[in-house]
N, C-alpha and C positions, 0 to 999 in steps of 0.2 A: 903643574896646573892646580888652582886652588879647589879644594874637591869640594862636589857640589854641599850647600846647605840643607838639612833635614830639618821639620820643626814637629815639636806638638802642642796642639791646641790644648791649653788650658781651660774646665770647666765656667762660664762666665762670660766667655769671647764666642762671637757670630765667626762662623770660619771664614779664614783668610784665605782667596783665592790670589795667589799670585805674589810678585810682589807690590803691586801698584795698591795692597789694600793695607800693606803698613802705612797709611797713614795715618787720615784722623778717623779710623777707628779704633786709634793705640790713643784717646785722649782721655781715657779712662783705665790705659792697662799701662801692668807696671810689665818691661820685658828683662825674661833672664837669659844672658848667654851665658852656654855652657860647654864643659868637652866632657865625655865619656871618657875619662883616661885605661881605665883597666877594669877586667873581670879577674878576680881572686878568688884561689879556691880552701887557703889558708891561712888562721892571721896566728904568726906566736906572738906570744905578750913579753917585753922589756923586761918586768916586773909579774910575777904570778900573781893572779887575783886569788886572794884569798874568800872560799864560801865554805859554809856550814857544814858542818858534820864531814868533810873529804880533805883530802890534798890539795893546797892552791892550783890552780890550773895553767899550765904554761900554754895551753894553745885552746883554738876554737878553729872546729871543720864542718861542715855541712852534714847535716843528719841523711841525706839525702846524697848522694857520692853526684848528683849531677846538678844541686846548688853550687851557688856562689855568690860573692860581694860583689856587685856593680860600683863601682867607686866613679864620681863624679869631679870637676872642677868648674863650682859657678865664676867664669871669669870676668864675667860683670853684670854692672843690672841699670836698666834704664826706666829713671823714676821720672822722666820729662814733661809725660802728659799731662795737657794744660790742667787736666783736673783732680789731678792727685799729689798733692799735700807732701804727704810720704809714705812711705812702704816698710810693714814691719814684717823683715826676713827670722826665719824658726826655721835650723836643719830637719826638725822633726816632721813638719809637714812637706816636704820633699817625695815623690814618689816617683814609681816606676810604672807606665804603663804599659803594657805588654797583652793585643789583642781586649780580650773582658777582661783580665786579671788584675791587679792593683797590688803591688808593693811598697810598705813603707818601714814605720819603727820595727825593728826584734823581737820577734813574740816567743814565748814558750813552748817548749817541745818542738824544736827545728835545730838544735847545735847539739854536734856532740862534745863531748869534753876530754881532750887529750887524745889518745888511741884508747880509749875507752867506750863502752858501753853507756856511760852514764850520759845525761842529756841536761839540758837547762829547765829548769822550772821555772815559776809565775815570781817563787819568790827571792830569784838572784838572776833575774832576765837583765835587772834594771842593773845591776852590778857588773854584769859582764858585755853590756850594752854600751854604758861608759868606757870601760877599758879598751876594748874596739874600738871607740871614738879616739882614746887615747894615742893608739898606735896610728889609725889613719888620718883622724881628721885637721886639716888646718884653719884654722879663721874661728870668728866666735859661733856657737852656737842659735845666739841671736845677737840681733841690731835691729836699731830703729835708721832708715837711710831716708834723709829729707827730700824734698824734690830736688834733683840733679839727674846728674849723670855720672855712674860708677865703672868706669875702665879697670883692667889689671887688678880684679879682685883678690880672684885667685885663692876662694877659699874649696877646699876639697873634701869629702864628705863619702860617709860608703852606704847604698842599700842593700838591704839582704835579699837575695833573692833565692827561699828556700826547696825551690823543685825546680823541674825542666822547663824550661819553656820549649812550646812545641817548633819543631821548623826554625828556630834561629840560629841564624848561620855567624854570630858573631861579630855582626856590627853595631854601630852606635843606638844605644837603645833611649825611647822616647822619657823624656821629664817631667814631669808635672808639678804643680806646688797646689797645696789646697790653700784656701783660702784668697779671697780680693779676687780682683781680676787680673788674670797673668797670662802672659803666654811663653814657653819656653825654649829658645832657639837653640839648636846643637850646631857646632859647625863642620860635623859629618866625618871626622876623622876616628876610624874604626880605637876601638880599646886592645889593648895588649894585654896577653893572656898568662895571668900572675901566678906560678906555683904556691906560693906562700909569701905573707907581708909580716911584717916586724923585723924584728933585729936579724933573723937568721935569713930575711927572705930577701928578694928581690926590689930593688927601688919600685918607685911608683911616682910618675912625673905629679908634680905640684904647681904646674904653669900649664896655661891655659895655648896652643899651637895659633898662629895668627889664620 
């Protein structure tokens, strides 16, 4: 049985009660489906990132033993509405909403580096940020998508989520995009629970479940 759909409302949109309200109040929103593929609690790197003053770094782990990567698959995006043109997608504005809390880009002082002590800074956040995209993500980081309709995207993305969240028990966590008007559909299939990603670790599906 297809398990039921979850959504979250994107900042912009009047809430949708039901489903008889996707219609024409989607004539101004751009919509993304998505799947929650995996929560990860380690990524090694292919390649050691080389930073300043230390050893390159073969791995990155949560400063926080009860973080993790949320890793997503936008499996498509529907740019239909009569009144929008097109839609310009940026993984960066991608977030996670969770209760008040908001997660999004990699910020400083939240990873540690290797089985070490040492942590990320302001000034190679941006360095090892990339590289993490390297090993997870698929598809570009941006596009410009005209008005259509985009099936079988299937590009896959990871947010950091650097502390606990309270009470979740490990299902599919909510989406959001900043910016335009959006609303974010998941199709409710819980994430599988990654030891480690990269070369040494565990797959991580890259297709979207129907």
């Amino acid at each position: 049985m297809r398990k039921l759909i979850k959504y979250a409302l994107i900042p912009g949109l009047l809430t949708a009660a039901g489903c008889s309200s996707v219609d024409t109040g989607l004539r101004n929103t751009v919509v993304l489906h998505y799947q929650h593929v995996a929560n990860v609690h380690r990524i090694d790197f292919t390649t050691p990132v080389a930073l300043p003053n230390r050893a390159p770094v073969e791995a990155v782990l949560p400063l926080d033993s009860h973080g993790f990567w949320a890793v997503f698959v936008l499996c498509g995006l529907d740019v239909t509405g009569a009144n929008i043109p097109s839609f310009y997608y940026d993984v960066d504005r991608a977030r996670v909403q969770y209760g008040d809390r908001r997660f999004g880009p990699l910020r400083p002082y939240t990873l540690r580096l290797d089985d070490t002590a040492d942590i990320n800074s302001r000034f190679d956040t941006r360095t090892l940020a990339d590289a993490i995209a390297a090993e997870i993500q698929r598809g570009p980081s941006s596009q410009v998508f005209r008005h259509g309709y985009y099936p079988h995207l299937d590009y896959r993305f990871a947010i950091y989520i650097p502390s606990p969240l309270p009470d979740y028990p490990g299902d599919q966590l909510p989406l959001r995009y900043e910016g335009g008007q959006t609303l974010a559909l998941g199709n409710g299939y819980p994430p599988a629970d990654v030891d480690s990603a990269g070369p040494r670790g565990s797959g991580i599906a890259a297709h979207c479940l129907p």
